[in-house]
KEKE-3310 file (N, C-alpha, C; in steps of 0.2 Angstrom, whole numbers, plus 5000, padded with zeros to 4 digits):
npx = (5029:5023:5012:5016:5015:5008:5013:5010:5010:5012:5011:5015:5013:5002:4985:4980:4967:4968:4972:4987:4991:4999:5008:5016:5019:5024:5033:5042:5047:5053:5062:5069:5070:5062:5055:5041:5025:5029:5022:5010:4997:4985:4977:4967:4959:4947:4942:4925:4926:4935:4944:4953:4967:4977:4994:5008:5005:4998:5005:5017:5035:5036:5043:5043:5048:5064:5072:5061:5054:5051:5041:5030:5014:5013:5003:4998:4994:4986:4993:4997:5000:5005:5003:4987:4975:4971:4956:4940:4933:4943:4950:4943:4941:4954:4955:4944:4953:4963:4957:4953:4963:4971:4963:4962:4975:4978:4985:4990:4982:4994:5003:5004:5010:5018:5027:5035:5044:5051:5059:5066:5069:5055:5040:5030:5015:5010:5010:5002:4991:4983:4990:4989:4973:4971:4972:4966:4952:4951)
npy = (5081:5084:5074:5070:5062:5042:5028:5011:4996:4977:4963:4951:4939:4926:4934:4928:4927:4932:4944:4947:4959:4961:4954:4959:4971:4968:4960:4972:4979:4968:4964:4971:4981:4994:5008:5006:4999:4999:5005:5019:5014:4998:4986:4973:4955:4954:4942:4941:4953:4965:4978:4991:4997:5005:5010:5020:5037:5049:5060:5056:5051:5038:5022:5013:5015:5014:5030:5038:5041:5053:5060:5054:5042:5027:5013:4994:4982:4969:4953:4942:4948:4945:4936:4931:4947:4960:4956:4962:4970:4971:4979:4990:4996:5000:5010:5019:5022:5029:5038:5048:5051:5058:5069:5074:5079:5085:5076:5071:5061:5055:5054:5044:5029:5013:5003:4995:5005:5013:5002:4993:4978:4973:4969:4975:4985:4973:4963:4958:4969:4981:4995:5007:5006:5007:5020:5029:5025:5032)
npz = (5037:5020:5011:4993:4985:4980:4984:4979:4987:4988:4998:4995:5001:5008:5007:5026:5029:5042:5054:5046:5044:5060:5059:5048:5053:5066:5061:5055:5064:5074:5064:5056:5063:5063:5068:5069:5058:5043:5032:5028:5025:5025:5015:5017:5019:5031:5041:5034:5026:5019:5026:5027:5035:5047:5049:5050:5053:5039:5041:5045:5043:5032:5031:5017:5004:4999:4997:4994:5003:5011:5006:5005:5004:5007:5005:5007:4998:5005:5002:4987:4972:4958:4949:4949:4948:4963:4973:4969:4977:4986:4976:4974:4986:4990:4980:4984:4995:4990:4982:4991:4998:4989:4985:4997:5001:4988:4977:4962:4951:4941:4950:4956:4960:4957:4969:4962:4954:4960:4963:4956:4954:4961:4963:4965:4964:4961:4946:4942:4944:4937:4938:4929:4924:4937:4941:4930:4938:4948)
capx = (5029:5018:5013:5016:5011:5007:5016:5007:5013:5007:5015:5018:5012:4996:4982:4975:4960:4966:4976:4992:4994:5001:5015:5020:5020:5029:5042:5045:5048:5058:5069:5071:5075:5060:5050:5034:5029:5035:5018:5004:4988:4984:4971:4966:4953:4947:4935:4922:4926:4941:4947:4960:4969:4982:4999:5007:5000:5000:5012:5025:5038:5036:5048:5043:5052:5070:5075:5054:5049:5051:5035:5026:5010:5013:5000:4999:4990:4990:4992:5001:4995:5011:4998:4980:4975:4968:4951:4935:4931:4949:4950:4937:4944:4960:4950:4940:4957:4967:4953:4953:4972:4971:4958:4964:4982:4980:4989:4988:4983:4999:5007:5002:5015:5019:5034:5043:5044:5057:5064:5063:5067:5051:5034:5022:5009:5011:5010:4992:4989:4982:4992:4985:4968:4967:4975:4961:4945:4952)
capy = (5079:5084:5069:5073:5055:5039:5022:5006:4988:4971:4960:4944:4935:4927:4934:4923:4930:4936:4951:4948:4966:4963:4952:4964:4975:4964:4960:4978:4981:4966:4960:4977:4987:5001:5010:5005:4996:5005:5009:5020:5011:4992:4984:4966:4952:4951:4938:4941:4958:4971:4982:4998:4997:5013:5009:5026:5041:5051:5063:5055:5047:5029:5015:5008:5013:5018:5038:5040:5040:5057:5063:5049:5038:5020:5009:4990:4978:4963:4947:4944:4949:4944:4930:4935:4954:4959:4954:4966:4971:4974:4985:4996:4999:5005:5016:5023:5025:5033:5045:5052:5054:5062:5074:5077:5079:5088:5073:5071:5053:5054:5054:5036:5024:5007:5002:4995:5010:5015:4996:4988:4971:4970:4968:4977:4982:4964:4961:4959:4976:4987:5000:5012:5005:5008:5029:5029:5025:5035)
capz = (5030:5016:5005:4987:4980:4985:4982:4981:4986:4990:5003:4992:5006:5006:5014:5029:5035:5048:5054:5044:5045:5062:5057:5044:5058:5070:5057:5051:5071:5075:5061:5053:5068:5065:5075:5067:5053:5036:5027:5030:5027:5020:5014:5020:5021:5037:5042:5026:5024:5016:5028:5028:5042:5050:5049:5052:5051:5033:5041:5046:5038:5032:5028:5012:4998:4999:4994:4992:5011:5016:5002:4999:5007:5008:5006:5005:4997:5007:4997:4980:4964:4952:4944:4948:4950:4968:4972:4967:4985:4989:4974:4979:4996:4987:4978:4988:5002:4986:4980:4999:4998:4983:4988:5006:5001:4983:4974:4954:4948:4939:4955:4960:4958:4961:4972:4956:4949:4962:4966:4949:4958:4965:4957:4969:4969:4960:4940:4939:4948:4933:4938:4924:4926:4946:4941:4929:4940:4952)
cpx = (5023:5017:5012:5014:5011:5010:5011:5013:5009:5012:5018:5018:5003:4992:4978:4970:4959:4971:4984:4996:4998:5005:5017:5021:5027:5038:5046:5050:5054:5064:5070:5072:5069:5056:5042:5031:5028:5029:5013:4997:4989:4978:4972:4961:4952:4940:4930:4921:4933:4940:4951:4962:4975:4987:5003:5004:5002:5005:5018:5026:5039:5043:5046:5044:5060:5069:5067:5052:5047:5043:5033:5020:5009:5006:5001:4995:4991:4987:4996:4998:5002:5005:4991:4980:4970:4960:4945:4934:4936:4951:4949:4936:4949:4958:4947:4946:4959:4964:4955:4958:4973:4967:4960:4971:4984:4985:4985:4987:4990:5008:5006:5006:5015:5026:5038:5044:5052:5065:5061:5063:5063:5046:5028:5022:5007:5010:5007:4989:4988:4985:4988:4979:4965:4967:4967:4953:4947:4949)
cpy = (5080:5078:5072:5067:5049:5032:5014:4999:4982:4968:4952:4939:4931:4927:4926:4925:4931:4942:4949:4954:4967:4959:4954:4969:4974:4963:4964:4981:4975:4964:4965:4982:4993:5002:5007:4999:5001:5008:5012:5018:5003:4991:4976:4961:4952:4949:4937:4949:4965:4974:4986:4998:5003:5008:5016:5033:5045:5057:5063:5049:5041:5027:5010:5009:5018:5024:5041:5042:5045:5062:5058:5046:5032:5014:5001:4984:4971:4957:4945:4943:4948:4939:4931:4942:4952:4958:4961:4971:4976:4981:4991:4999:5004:5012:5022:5025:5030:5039:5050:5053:5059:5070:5078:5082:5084:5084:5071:5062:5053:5054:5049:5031:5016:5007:4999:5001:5013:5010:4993:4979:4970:4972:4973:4986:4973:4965:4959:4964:4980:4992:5006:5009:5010:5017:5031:5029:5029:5043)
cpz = (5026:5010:4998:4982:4983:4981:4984:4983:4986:4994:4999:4996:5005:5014:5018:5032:5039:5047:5054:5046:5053:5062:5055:5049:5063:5065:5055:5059:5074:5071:5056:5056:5067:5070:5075:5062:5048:5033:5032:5030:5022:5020:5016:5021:5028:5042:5035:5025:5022:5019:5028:5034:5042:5050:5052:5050:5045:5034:5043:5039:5037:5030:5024:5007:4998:4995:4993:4999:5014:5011:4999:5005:5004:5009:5003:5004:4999:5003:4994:4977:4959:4948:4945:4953:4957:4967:4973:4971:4987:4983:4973:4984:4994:4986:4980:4997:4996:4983:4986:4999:4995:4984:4996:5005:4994:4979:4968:4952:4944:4944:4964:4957:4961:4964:4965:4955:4952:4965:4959:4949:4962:4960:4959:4963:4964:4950:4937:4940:4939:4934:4934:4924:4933:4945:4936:4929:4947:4951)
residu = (UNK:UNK:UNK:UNK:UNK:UNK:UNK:UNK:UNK:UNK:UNK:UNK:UNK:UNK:UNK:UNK:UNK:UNK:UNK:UNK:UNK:UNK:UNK:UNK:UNK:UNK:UNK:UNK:UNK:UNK:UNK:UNK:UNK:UNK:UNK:UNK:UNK:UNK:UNK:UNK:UNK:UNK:UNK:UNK:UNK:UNK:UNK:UNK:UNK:UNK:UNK:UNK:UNK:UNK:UNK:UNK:UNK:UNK:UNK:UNK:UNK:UNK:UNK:UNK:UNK:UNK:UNK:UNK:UNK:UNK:UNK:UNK:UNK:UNK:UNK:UNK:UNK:UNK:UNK:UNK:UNK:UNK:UNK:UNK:UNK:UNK:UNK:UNK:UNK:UNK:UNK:UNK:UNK:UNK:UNK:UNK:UNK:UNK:UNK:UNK:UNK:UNK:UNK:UNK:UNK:UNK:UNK:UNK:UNK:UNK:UNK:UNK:UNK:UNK:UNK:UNK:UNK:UNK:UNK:UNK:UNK:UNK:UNK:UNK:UNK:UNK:UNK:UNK:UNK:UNK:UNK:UNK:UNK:UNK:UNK:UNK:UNK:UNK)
# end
């Protein structure tokens, strides 16, 4: 798989300062039947510091947005941002993971999406997420 853009999320969970990301992991593995869990990379508080953490790797094919998965990189903002945007830190991590995608990968800032875009009953990357903002400072 070659990525050709990259979809954001958030988890809608809140983060606990610790390693959530292996819940979503666990959950994506046991009560979803996959192999893995479904995104390529999250971001995450952990302990006093944002993180990116692997999920799988950018060439294979995730599980995180239906009919998008087989050209796309999966990232996910752990938290929820539907009423306050992600915090400064965390958006900076983004940033600085999504530049390098872009750059690695040869993807167009106009070919940064949020997961609504292709589930419009959902909110991610959450409803505070500047979306045109974060494409922006990219």
């Amino acid at each position: 798989m070659i990525p050709q853009k990259i979809i954001l999320h958030h988890s809608l969970t809140q983060d606990s300062e610790t390693v959530s990301w292996g819940a979503i992991r666990k959950y994506h593995i046991n009560e979803c039947g996959w192999r893995d869990i479904g995104y390529h990379f999250g971001i995450e508080l952990l302990r006093d510091d944002y993180e990116i953490l692997i999920g799988r790797f950018a060439e294979e094919v995730g599980a995180h947005t239906k009919g998008e998965n087989y050209d796309s990189i999966g990232i996910c903002f752990v938290g929820a941002y539907d009423i306050d945007p992600p915090p400064d830190i965390m958006w900076k991590k983004g940033l600085r993971l999504v530049r390098f995608l872009c750059y690695t990968y040869n993807i167009a800032t106009d070919k940064i999406f949020g997961h609504r875009k292709f589930a419009p009953y959902k909110s991610c990357p959450g409803r505070a997420f500047d979306l045109n903002k974060f494409r922006r400072e990219i």
